[in-house]
Legacy VTK file of the C-alpha trace (Angstrom):
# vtk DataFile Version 3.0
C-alpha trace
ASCII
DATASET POLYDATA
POINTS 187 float
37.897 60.212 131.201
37.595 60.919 134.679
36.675 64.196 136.310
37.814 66.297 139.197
37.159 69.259 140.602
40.283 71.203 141.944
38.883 74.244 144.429
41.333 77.023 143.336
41.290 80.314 142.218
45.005 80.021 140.607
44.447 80.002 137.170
47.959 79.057 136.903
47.651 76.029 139.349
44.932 74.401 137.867
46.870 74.547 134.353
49.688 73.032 136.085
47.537 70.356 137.609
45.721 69.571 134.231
49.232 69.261 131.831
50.291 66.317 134.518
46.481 64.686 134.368
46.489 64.188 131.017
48.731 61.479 131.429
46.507 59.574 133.823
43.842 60.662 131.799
42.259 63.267 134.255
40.823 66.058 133.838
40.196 68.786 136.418
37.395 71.249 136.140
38.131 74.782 138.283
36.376 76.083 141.512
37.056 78.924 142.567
35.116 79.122 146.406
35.994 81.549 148.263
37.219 79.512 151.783
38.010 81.380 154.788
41.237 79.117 156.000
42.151 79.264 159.268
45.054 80.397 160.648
47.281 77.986 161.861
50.953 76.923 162.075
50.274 73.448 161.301
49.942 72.982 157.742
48.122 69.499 157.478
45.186 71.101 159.805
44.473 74.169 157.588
44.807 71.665 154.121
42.194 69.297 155.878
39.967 72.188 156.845
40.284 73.914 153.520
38.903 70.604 152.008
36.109 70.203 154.735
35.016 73.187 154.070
35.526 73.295 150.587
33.701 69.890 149.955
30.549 70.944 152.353
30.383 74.095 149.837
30.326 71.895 146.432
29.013 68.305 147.839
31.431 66.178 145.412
34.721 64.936 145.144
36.954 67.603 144.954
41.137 68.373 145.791
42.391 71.337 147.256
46.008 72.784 147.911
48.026 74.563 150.368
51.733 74.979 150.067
54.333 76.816 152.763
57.980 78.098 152.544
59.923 77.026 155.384
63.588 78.761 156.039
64.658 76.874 158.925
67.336 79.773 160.162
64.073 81.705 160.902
61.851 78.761 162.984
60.222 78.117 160.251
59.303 81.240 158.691
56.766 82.341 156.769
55.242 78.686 156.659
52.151 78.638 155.774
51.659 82.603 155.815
53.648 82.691 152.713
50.579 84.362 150.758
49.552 86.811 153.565
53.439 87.884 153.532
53.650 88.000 150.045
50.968 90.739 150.281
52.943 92.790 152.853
56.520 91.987 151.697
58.687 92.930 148.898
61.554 91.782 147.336
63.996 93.598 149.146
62.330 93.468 152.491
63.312 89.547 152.012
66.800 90.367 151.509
66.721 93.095 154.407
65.456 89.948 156.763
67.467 87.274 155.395
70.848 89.246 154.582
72.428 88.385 157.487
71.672 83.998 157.301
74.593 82.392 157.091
72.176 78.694 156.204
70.060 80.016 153.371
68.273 76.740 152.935
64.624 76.789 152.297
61.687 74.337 151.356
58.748 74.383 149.706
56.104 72.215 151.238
53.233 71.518 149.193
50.569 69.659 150.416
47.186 68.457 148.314
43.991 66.665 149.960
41.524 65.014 148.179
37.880 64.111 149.695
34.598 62.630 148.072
32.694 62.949 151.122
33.753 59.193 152.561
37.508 58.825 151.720
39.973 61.623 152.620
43.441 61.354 151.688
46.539 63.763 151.970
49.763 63.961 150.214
52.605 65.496 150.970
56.399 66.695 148.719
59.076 68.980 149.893
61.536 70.568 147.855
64.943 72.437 149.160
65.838 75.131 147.691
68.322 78.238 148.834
67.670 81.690 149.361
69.528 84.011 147.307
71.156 86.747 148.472
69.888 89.196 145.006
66.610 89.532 143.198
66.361 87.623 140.276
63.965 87.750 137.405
61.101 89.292 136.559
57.883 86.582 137.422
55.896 86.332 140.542
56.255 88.089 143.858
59.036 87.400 146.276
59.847 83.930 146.906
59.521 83.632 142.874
62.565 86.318 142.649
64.491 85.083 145.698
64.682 81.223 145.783
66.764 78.730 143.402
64.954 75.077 144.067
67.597 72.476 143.736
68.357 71.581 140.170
67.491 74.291 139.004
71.653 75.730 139.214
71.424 79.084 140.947
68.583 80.710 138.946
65.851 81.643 140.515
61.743 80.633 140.344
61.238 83.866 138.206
64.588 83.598 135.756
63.295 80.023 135.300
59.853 80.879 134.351
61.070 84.050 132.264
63.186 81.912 130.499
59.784 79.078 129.787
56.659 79.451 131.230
55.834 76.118 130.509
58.508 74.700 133.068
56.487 75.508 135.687
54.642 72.289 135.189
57.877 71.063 137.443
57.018 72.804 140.273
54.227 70.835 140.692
54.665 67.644 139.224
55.321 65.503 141.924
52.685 66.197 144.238
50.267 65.681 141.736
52.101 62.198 140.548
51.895 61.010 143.990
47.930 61.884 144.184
46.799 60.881 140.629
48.788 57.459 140.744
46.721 56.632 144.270
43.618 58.230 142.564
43.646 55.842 139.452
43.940 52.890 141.282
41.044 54.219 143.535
38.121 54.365 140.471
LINES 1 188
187 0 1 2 3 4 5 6 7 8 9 10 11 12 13 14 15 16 17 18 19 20 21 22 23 24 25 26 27 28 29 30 31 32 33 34 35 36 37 38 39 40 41 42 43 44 45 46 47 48 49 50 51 52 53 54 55 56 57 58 59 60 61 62 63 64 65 66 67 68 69 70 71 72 73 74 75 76 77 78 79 80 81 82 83 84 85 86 87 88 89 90 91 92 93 94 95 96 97 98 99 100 101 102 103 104 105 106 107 108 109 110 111 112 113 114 115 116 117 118 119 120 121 122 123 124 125 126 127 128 129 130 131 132 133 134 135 136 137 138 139 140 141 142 143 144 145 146 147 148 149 150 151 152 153 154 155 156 157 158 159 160 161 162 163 164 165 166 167 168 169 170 171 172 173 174 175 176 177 178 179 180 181 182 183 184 185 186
């Protein structure tokens, strides 16, 4: 079975990441290095300099994440500052900043990068979703309790996790399809 190490401290990624590499018969072993990221707008430079850094730290192959919430009514906003906000935000300051949106679309762009010191690769998968305009559930911070992703018929991130924690394996299925089908055909 083949081995990777995924630099995160999110317990709950990591899980995520290891229910969809069992079928490519992957495992991931946890890092949890503390990387200062940069600050930047431009989500593909922080990923890549999250996995510099992160690889320079640990000195073997290794994948790394970064994900952003774009609402395109606000330029963009938060992008990739979504954890920083999340920190400084509630609930209900979303809705006080967002009440008045008439286009209450919003993505989630998650982004993973692998490295083994020679090859680098990046992937990319964006999913719409809308903001609500009430607080829903009870899991997560914010954008958990304030965001139906498409399919997922008006409930939000939280009420669908509430509801079975194991679902959350969706949210980050395809990102880690896209990598782990390139990766097996790389070893």
């Amino acid at each position: 079975m083949n081995t990777l190490t995924f630099c995160t401290s999110n317990y709950e990624k990591t899980e995520n990441a290891r229910k969809v590499a069992e079928k490519f018969d992957v495992t991931f072993e946890q890092a949890a290095v503390d990387i200062d990221e940069i600050q930047s707008e431009d989500t593909e430079r922080i990923l890549r300099d999250k996995l510099a850094k992160a690889y320079d730290i640990l000195k073997r192959p290794i994948v790394v994440s970064d994900d952003a919430w774009e609402i395109p009514a606000l330029g963009g906003f938060p992008g990739p500052y979504m954890k920083s906000i999340n920190h400084w935000f509630s609930p209900e300051d979303y809705l006080r900043l967002t009440s008045t949106l008439e286009e209450r679309t919003i993505y989630l762009v998650q982004r993973l990068g692998y490295t083994d010191g020679t090859t680098t690769k990046t992937f990319i998968h964006t999913t719409k979703g809308e903001l609500l305009k009430e607080i829903k559930g009870s899991y997560g911070n914010a954008n958990h309790k304030l965001v139906s992703l498409d399919g997922d018929n008006g409930l939000s991130i939280a009420e669908v996790y509430d509801a079975d924690s194991s679902h959350s394996e969706r949210d980050a299925a395809a990102i880690w399809v896209k990598f782990l089908t390139w990766h097996t055909t790389q070893t």
